[in-house]
RODO-2510 file (C-alpha; in nm, 4 decimals, decimal comma):
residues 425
     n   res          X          Y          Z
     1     x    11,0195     7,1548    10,7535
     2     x    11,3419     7,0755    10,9212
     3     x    11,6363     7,1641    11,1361
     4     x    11,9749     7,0670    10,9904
     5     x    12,1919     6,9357    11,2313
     6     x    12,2489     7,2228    11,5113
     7     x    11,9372     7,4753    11,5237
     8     x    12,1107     7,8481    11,3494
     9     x    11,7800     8,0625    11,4226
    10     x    11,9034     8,3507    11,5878
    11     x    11,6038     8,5130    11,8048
    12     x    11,5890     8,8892    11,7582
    13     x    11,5624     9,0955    12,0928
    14     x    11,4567     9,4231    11,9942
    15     x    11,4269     9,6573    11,6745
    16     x    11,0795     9,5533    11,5856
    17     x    10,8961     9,8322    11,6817
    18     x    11,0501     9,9922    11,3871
    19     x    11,1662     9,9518    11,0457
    20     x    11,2601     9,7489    10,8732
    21     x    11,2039     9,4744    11,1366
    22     x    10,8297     9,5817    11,2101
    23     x    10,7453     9,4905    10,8272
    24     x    10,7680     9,1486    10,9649
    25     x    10,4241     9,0080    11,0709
    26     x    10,3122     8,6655    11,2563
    27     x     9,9897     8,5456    11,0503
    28     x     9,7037     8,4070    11,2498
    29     x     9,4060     8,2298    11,0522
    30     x     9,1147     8,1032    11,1634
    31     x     8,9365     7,8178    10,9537
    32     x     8,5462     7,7099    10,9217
    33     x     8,6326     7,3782    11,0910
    34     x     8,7653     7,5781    11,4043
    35     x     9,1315     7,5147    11,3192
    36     x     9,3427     7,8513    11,4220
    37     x     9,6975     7,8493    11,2569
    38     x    10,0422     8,0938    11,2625
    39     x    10,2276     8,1603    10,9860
    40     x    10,4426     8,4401    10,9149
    41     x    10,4425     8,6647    10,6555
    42     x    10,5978     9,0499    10,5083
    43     x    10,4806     9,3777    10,4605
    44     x    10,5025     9,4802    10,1111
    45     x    10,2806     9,8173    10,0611
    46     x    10,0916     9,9967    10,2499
    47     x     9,8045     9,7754    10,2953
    48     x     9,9296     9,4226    10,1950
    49     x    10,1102     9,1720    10,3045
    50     x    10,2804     8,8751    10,1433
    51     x    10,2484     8,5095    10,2663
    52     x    10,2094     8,1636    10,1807
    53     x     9,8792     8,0438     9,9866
    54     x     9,8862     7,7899    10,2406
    55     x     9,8675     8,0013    10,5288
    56     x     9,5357     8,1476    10,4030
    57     x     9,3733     7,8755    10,1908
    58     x     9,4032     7,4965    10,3582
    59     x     9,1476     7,2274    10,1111
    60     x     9,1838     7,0336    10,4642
    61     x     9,0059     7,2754    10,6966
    62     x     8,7534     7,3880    10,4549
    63     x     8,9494     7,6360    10,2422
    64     x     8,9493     8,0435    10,2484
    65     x     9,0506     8,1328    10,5958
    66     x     8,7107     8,2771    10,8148
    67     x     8,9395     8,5342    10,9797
    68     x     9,2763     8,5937    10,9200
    69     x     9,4807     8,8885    11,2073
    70     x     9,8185     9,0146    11,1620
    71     x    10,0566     9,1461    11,4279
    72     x    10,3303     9,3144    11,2731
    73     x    10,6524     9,3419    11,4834
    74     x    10,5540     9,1248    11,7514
    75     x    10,8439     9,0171    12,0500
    76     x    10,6996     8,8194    12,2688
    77     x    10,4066     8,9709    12,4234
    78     x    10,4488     9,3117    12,3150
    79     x    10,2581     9,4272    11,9993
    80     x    10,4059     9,7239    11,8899
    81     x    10,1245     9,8389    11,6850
    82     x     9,8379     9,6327    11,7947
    83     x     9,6954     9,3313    11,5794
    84     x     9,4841     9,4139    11,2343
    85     x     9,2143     9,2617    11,0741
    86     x     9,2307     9,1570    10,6750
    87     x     8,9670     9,2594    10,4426
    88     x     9,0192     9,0393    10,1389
    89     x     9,2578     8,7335    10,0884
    90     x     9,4171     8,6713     9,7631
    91     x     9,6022     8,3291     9,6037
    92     x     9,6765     8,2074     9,2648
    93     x     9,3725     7,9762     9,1438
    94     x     9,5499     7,6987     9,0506
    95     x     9,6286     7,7005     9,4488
    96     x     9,2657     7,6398     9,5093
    97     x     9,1376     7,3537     9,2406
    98     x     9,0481     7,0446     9,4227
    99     x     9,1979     6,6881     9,4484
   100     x     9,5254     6,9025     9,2768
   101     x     9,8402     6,7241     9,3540
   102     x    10,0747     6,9228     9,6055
   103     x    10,3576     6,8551     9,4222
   104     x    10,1937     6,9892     9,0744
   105     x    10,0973     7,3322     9,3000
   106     x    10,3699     7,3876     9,4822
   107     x    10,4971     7,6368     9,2503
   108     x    10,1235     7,8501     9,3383
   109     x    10,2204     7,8986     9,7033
   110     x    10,1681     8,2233     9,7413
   111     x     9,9429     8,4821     9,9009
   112     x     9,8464     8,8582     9,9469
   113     x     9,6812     8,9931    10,2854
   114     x     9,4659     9,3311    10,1864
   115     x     9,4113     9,4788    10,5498
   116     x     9,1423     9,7792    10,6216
   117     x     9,4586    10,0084    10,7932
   118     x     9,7896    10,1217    10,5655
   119     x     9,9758    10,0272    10,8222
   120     x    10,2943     9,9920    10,5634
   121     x    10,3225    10,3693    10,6440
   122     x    10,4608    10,2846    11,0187
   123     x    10,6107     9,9413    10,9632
   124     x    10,7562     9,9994    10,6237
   125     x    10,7965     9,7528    10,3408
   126     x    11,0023     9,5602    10,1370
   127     x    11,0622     9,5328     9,8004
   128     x    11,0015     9,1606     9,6107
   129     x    11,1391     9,0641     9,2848
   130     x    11,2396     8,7850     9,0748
   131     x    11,5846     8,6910     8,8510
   132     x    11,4790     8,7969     8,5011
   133     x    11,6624     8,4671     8,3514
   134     x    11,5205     8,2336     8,6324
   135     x    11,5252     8,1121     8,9844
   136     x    11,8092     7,8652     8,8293
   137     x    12,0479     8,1631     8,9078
   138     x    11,9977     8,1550     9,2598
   139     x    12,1394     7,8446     9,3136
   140     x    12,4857     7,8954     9,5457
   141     x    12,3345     8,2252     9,6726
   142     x    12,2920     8,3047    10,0410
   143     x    11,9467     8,4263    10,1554
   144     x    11,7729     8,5605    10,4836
   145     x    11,5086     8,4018    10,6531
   146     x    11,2898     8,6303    10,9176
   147     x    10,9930     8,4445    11,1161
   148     x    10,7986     8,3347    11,3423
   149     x    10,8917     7,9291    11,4282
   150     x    10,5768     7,7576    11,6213
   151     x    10,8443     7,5201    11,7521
   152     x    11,0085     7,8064    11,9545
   153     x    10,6847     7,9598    12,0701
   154     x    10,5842     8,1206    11,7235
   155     x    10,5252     8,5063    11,8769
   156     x    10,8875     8,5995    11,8311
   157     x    11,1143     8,7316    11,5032
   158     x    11,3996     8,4892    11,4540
   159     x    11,5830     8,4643    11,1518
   160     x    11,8828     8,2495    10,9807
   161     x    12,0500     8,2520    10,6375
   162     x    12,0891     7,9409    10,3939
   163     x    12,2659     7,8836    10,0623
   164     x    12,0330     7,7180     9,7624
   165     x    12,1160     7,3708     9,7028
   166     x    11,8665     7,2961     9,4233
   167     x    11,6194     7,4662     9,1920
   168     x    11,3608     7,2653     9,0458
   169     x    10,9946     7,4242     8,8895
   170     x    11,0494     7,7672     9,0528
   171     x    11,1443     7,5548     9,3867
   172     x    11,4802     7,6602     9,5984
   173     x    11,5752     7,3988     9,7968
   174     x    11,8322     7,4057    10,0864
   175     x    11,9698     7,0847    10,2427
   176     x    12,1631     7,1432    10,5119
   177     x    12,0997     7,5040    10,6524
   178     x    11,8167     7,7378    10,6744
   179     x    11,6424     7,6087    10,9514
   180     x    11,2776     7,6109    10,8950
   181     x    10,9725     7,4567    11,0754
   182     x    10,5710     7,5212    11,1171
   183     x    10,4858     7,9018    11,1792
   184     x    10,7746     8,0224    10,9322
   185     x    10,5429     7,9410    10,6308
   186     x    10,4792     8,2439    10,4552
   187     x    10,7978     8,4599    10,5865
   188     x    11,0539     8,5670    10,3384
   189     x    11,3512     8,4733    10,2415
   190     x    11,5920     8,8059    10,1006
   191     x    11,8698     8,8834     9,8656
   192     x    12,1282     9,1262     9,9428
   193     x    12,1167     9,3088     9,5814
   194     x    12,3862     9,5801     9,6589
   195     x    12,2764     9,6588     9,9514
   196     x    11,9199     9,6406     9,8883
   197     x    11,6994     9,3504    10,0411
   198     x    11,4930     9,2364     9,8168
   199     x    11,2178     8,9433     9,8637
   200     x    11,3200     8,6753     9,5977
   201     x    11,0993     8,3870     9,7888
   202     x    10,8361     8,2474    10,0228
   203     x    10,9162     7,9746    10,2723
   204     x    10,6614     7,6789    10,1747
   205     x    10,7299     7,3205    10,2171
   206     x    10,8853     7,0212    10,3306
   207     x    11,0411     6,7456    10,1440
   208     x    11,0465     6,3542    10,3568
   209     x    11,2976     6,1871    10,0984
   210     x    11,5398     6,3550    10,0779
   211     x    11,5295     6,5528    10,3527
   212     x    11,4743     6,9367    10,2296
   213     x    11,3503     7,2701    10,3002
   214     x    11,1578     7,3860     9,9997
   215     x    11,0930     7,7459     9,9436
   216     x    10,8802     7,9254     9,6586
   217     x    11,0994     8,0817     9,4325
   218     x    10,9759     8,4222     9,2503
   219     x    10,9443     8,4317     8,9187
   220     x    10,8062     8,6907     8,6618
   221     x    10,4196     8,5756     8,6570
   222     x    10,4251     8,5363     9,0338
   223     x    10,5627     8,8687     9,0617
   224     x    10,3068     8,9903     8,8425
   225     x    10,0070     8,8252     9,0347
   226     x    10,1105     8,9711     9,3696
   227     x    10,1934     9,2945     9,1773
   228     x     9,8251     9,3101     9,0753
   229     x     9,6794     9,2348     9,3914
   230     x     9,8889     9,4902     9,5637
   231     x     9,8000     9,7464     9,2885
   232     x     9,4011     9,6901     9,4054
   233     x     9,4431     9,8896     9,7319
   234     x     9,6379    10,1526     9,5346
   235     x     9,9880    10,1226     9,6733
   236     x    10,1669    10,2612     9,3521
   237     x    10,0184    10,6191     9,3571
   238     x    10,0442    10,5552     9,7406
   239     x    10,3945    10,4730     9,7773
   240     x    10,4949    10,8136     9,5845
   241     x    10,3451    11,0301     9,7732
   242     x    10,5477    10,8803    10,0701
   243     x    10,7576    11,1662    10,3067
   244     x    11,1094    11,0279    10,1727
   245     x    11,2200    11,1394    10,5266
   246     x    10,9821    10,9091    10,6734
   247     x    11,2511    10,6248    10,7390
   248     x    11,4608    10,8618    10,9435
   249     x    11,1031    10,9575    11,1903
   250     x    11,1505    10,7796    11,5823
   251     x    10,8621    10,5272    11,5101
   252     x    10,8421    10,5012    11,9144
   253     x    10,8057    10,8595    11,9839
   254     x    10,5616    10,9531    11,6762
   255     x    10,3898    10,6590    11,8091
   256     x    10,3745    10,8120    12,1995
   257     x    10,2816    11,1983    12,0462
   258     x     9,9958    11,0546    11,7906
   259     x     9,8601    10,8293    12,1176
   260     x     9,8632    11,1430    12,2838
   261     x     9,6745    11,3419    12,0289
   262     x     9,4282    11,0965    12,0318
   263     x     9,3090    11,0711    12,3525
   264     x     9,2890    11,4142    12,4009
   265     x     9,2211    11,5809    12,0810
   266     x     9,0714    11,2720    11,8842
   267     x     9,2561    11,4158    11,6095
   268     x     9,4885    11,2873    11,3560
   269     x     9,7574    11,5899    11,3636
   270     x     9,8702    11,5799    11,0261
   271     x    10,2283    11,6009    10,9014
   272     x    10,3110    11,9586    11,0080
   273     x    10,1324    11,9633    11,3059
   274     x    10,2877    11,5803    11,4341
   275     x    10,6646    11,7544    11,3253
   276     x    10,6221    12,0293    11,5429
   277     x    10,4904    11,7974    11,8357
   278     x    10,7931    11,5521    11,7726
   279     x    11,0198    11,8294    11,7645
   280     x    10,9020    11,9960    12,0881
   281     x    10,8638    11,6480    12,2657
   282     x    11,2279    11,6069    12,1256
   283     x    11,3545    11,8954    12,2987
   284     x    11,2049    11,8914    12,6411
   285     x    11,1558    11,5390    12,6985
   286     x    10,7846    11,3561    12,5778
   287     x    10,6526    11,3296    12,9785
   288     x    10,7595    11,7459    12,9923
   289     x    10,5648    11,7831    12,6191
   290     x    10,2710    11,5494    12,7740
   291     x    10,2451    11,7961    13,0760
   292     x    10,2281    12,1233    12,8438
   293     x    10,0020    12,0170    12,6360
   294     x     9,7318    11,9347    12,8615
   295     x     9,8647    12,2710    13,0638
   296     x     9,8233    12,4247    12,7329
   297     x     9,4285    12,3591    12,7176
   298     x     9,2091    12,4936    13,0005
   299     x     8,8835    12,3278    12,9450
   300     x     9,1002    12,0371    13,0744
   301     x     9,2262    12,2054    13,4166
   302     x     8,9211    12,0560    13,6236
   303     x     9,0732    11,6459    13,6844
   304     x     8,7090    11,4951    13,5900
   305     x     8,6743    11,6593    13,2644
   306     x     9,0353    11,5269    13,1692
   307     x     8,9481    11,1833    13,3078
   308     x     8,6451    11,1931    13,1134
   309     x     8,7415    11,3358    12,7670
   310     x     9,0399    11,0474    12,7503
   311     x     8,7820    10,7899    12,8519
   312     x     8,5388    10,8732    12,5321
   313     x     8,8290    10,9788    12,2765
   314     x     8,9722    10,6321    12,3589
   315     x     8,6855    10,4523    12,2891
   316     x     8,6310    10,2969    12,5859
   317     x     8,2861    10,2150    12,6873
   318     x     8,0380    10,0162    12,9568
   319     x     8,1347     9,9180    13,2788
   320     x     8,5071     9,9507    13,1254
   321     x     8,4407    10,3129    13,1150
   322     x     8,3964    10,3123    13,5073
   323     x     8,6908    10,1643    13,5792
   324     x     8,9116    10,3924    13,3399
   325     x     8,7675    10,7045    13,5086
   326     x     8,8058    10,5802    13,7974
   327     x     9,1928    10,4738    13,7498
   328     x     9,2679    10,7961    13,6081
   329     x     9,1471    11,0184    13,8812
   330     x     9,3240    10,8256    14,1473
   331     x     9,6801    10,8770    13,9441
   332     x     9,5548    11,2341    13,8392
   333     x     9,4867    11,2981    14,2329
   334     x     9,8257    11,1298    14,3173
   335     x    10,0142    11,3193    14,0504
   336     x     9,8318    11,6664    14,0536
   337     x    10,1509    11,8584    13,9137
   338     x    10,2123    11,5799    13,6334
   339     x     9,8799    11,5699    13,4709
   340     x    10,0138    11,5572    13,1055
   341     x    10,2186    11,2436    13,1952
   342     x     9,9685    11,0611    13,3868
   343     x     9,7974    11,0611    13,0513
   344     x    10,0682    10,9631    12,8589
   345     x    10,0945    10,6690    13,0686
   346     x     9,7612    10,6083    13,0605
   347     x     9,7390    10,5837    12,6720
   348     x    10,0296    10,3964    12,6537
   349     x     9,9132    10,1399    12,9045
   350     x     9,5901    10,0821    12,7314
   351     x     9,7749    10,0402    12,3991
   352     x     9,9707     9,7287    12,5578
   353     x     9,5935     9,5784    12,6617
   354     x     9,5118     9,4147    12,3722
   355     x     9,5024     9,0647    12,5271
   356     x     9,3144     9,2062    12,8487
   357     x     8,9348     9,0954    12,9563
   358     x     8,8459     9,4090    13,0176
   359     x     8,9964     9,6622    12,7948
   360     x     9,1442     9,3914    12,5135
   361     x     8,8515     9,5175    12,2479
   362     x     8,9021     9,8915    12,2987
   363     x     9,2625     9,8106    12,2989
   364     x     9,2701     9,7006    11,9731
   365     x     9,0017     9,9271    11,8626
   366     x     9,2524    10,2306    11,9851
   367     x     9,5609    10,0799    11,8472
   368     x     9,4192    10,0400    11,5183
   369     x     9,3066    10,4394    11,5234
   370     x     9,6856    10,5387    11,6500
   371     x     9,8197    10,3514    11,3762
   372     x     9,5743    10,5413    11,1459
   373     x     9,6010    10,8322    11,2410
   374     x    10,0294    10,7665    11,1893
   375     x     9,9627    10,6685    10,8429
   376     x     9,8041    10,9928    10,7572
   377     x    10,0091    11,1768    10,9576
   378     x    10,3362    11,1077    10,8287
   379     x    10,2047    11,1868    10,4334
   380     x    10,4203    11,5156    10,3420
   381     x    10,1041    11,6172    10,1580
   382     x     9,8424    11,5851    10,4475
   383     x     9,9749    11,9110    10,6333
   384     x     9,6005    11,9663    10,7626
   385     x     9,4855    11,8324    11,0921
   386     x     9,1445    11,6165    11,0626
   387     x     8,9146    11,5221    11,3367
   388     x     8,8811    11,0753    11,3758
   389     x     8,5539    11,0939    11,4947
   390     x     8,3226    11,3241    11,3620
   391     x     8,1132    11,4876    11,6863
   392     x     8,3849    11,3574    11,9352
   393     x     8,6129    11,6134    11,9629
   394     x     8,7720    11,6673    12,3320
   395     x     8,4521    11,4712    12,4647
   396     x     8,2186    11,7080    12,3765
   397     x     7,9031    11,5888    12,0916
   398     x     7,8713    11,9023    11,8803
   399     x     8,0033    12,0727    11,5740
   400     x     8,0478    12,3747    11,7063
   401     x     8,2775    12,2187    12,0335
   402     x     8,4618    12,0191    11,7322
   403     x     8,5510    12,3413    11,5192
   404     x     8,6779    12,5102    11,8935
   405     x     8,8767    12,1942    11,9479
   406     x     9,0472    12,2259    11,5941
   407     x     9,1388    12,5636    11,6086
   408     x     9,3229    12,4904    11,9647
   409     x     9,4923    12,2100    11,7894
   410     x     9,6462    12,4173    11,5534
   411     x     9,7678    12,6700    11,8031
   412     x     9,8797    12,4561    11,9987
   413     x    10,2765    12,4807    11,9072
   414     x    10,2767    12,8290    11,9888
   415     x    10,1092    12,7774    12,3211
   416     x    10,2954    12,5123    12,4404
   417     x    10,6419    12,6579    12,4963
   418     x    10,5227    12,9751    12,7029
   419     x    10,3314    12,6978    12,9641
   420     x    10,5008    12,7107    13,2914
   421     x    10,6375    12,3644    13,3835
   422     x    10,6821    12,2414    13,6665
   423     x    10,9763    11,9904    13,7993
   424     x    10,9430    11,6399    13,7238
   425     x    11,0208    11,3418    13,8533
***
């Protein structure tokens, strides 16, 4: 993979918290010989993710990946939704005979990520197709490039366009732009079909002599392979059932209201209940919101049982535990008239944690339920609220505190705008 003359990647600053820019993922593998590499790679339903074969399955370090993590949207070191865990690994077979030439399975360079959480639902996805008379067609057209470049640090979204030079076997080839090197394996290239992006390739390979940037071109049976994959964690049925309003929802504040639903309620709200919320955080401000709705529930007024019932409905555990309580009833002692947004600090701290030594596992753990508890949340057709955790509902183990807990939740929106707030800060 090369630069051509001066490097065109353009880093992206911000915007990838939401979509469509959070639908772009850095790819971390981890191999049986101990070899960890980044690729890049593209959200395209709600569970799956589309990247190079090679990014996955490497014949040199001992073939199928032992771990593969993606981190959609990442700038820098902010993970806007936490890093996720795949569950299968897919590539065409031909990919994975041995002592194959490269050059005869180029063409087979191509991979789906299944993951556990349908995280699609918050990043979004694109669509992928192919020229129904050939890649040949492509040749003179412009395409976007989004990735993640090793060379510039490889945990940052930069992108650059390039015209096709050459098509040969299903291969585009670009000679002197699109600016592509290690870590941007497996990220997309687009075509602007009337205003619709559309995936038509997979950055792949370098060629020595002559000097070229080779990247998969998709054609029909590709296409059809990653269609079938993605079909296997049920995106079709999935994808219809989608709130079309869903690309006009703040990501950032949904995000902030679900975290605090979480760590409170251990809930997933459900679509009417996480409109409301949005809407009322919308109107007076999410710290205001985050102060009413603790307000709102009085088995929370006493500072310990607060500090206690976000400890357990985050997750956190052990000597961790300590130190949470702890931290919270200093800022909940500092703060006594701002209770609500010491919390929503709180959960949004431990959301950014996921590289910590302490909290990094809960972290994660968390970050992976909030972006759960999104996904079903922002369904038109899941209206109903549902608890995460059976028998850990506002910290206390039984059914009958969980069924109490519930039937706050729901009148919650009604409660919440005759609290008296206080001023803020």
């Amino acid at each position: 993979m090369a630069i051509f003359g001066a490097d065109d990647r353009v880093a992206l600053q911000s915007g990838t918290d939401a979509p469509p820019l959070a639908a772009f993922s850095q790819v971390l593998a981890r191999f049986s010989d101990g070899v960890v590499t980044q690729g890049s790679g593209v959200m395209i339903g709600p569970a799956s993710l589309l990247t190079a074969a090679h990014a996955i399955y490497h014949p040199d370090h001992g073939g199928w990946a032992e771990q593969v993590q993606i981190v959609p949207g990442r700038l820098g070191a902010i993970k806007p939704y936490g890093v996720f865990e795949a569950v299968s690994l897919s590539t065409p077979s031909p990919w994975r005979v041995p002592g194959a030439l490269s050059y005869e399975i180029l063409k087979y360079d191509y991979g789906v990520v299944t993951l556990s959480s349908a995280i699609g639902y918050v990043t979004g996805w694109l669509d992928y197709g192919y020229n129904q008379t050939g890649t040949g067609l492509l040749l003179g057209k412009e395409l976007l490039n989004i990735g993640y470049p090793a060379d510039l640090g490889g945990n940052s979204l930069y992108f650059d366009t390039g015209t096709v030079d050459r098509v040969a076997d299903d291969i585009l080839y670009f000679t002197d732009d699109l600016d592509i090197m290690p870590g941007q394996s497996g990220s997309p290239v687009i075509y602007d079909n009337n205003g619709v992006d559309v995936i038509l390739g997979v950055v792949s390979h370098q060629l020595i002599s002559p000097d070229e940037n080779g990247v998969l071109g998709l054609s029909e049976s590709s296409v059809n392979a990653i269609q079938g994959w993605v079909n296997q964690e049920g995106s079709e049925p999935i994808q219809i059932e989608l709130n079309p309003q869903y690309q006009t929802i703040d990501i950032a504040l949904a995000t902030q209201v679900v975290r605090l639903i979480e760590v409170i309620y251990d809930q997933q709200p459900g679509y009417t209940l996480l409109t409301e919320f949005k809407n009322q955080s919308t109107e007076m401000g999410l710290a205001r919101f985050a102060d009413s709705l603790v307000a709102a529930e009085s088995a929370l007024s006493v500072d310990a049982v607060l500090a206690s019932t976000v400890t357990v409905n985050a997750g956190i555990t052990g000597s961790a535990a300590q130190i949470a309580f702890d931290y919270l009833m200093a800022e909940l002692t500092a703060h006594p008239t701002y209770r609500g947004e010491v919390i929503l600090k709180a959960s949004t701290l431990l959301s950014e944690l996921s590289e910590d030594s302490v909290f990094g596992d809960f972290a994660v753990v968390f970050n992976a339920e909030v972006v759960n508890s999104l996904a079903y949340s922002v369904i038109a057709t899941n209206t109903d609220y549902r608890a995460v955790a059976a028998s850990s509902v506002i910290g206390w183990l039984s059914s009958e505190a969980a069924l109490d807990a519930a039937v706050s939740l729901t009148g919650l929106v009604d409660e919440i705008s005759s609290v008296a707030l206080n001023s803020y800060i």
